[in-house]
N, C-alpha and C positions, 0 to 999 in steps of 0.2 A: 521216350523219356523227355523231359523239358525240365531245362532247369529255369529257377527265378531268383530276381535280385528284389529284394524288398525294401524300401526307403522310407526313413521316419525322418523328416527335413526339421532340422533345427540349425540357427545361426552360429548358438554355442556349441553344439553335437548334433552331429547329422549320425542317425544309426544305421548300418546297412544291413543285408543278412540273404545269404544264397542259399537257397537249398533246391533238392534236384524232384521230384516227383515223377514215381515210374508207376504208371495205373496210381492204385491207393495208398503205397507206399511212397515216407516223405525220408531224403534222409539229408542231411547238415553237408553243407560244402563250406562254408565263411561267414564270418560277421563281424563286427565291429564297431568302432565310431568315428567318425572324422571332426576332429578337433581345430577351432581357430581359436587366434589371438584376440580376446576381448580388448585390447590396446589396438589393436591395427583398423588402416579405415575400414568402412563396410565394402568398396570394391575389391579389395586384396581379399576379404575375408570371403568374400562369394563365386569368386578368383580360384581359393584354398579346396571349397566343396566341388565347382565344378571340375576341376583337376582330379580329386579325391574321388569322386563318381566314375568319370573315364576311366580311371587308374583300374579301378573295382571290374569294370563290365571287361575292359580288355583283358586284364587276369582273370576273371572267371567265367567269361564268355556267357553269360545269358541270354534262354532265347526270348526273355519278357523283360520288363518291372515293373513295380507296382509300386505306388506311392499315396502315404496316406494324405487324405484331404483334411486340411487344415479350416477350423473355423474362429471367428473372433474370439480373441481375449478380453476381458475385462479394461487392459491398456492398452490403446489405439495405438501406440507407437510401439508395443513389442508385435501388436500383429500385423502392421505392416513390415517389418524387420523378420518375420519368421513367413512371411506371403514372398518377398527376396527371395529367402533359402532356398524355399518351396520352388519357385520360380526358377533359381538356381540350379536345383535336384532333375528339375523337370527339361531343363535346356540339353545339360548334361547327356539326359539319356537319350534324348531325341537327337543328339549330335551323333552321339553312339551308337544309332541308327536301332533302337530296339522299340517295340510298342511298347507302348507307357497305358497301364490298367488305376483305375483310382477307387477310392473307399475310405469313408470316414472310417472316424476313430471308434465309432460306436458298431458300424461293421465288423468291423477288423476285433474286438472284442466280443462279437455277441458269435463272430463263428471261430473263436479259438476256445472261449471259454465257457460260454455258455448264453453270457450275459454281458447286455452291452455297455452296465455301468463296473464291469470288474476292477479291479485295483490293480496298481502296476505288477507288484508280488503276486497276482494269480495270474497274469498274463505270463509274466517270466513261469511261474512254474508249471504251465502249460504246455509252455514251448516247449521246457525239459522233458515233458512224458512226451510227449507230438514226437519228437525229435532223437530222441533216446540219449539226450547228452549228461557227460557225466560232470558237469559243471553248471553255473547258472549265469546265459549271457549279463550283461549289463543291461539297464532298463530301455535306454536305445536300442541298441542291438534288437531286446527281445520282441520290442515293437516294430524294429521292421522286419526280424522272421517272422512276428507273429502278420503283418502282412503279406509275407511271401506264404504263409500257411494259408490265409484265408483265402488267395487267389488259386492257390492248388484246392482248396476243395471247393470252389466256387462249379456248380451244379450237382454238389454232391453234398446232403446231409444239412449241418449248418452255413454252411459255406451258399449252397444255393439260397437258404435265407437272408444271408447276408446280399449275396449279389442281387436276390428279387427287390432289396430297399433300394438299387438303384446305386451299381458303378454307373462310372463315366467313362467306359472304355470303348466308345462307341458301337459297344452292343446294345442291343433294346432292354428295357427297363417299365418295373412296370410301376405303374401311378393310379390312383383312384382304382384301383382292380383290375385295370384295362393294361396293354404293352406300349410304350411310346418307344421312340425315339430310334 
């Protein structure tokens, strides 16, 4: 069995989400969102997440994370503020001594739902059947079970097509046809 913490890094909401994967089988341990004070400075606020992170991996002991990779925004100034977070999520777990797995947004959607332009509402509602939950996380949340999903079936199904476009979990990856890295 292995469980996994999933992280959807935002400044305003960082979403988390544990689940456990035994062979093929996925089943729901936690989720949630870690909220800061849009008033307070940006160090306190990154401060908030990285505390929020540990808190998480100590209470549900994971033996991974995975964290979705973030690309530019349209405003240069939220995407450096949300590359922080990210940075933040990421120090976090590496203090907390866990491997850290990475995957775009376009990953992490093309092996939960099918498709890697899905809409947030088909993400969440993916989770829910993946998951068997009798509610619908929140839309952080759902994105980062739904990266703790795609890393459990990563060689297996969609998931290995996702992983074939190339995590950064220092495993090899593959590029023009060939495996690098």
């Amino acid at each position: 069995m292995q469980r996994i913490l999933g992280i959807d890094p935002g400044l305003q909401r960082t979403g988390f989400g544990v689940i456990d994967r035994d062979g093929p089988r996925l089943s729901y341990v936690a989720s949630g969102v870690i909220r800061t004070d849009t008033k307070a400075p940006l160090a306190e606020r990154l401060g908030v997440l990285v505390r929020g992170i540990q808190e998480i991996a100590t209470d549900t002991k994971p033996d991974c994370a995975v964290v979705e990779i973030v690309f530019v925004n349209v405003n240069p100034q939220s995407t450096l503020l949300l590359g922080q977070a990210r940075g933040a999520a990421l120090a976090a777990l590496v203090l907390a001594g866990l491997p850290v797995h990475e995957y775009t947004a376009l990953q992490v959607k093309k092996a939960t739902v099918g498709t890697g332009h899905a809409r947030k509402e088909q993400v969440q509602d993916m989770v829910v059947r993946l998951l068997t939950l009798s509610g619908v996380p929140q839309a952080d949340a759902a994105d980062a079970l739904a990266c703790a999903i795609t890393h459990a079936h990563a060689g297996h199904g969609l998931g290995a097509a996702a992983a074939a476009l190339g995590t950064r979990s220092g495993r090899a990856r593959f590029r023009g046809g060939r495996v690098v890295g």
